[in-house]
Steps between C-alpha positions, in 0.01 A plus 500: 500500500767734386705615815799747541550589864808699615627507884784622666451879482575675800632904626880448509790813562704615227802225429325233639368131252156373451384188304194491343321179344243443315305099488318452181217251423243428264715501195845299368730768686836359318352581130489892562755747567449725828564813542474783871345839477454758721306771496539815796247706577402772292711323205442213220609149481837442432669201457786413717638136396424236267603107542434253179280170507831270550657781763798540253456803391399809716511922444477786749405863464782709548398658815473194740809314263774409743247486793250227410499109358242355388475138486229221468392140628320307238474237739320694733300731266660812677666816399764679747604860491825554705557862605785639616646823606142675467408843473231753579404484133438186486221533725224347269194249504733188316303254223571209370391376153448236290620636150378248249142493651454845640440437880588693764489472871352745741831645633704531795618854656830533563592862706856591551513791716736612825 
């Protein structure tokens, strides 16, 4: 079946990296573009970063641009969210998604607090 599953969330201090990853399965990975959302408590989804089918071609939104790469392993069927220099606000619960089919994962928290 259909299978999204992020890792690598964790409670990090302001300034500090985290990778997150997300291993997809039950569907041809390299024919959709993927794309990371977040979504903090008490706020909606947002999207943070997209990353096209080939891995040519990526976007960020403007408040993590600078700070995160996204990148992807067709090969592997995974998705990677490099994050650097964090901040309190981007404490979040962080999805990945499958754009041209419409799957998600079930999220990973990431905390970044002192």
């Amino acid at each position: 079946q259909v299978q999204l599953e992020e890792s690598g969330g964790a409670l990090v201090q302001p300034g500090q990296s985290l990778r997150l990853s997300c291993a997809a399965s039950g569907f041809t990975f390299s024919s959709s573009a993927m794309n990371w959302y977040r979504q903090a408590p008490g706020k909606e989804r947002e999207w943070v970063a997209y990353i096209s089918s080939g891995g040519g071609a990526s976007r960020y939104a403007d408040s993590v641009k600078g700070r995160f790469t996204i990148s992807r392993d067709n090969a592997k069927n995974a998705v990677s969210l490099q994050m650097n220099s964090l901040k309190p606000e981007d404490t979040a619960v962080y999805y990945c998604n499958a754009q041209r089919f419409g799957f998600w994962g079930q999220g990973t928290q990431v905390t970044v607090s002192s």
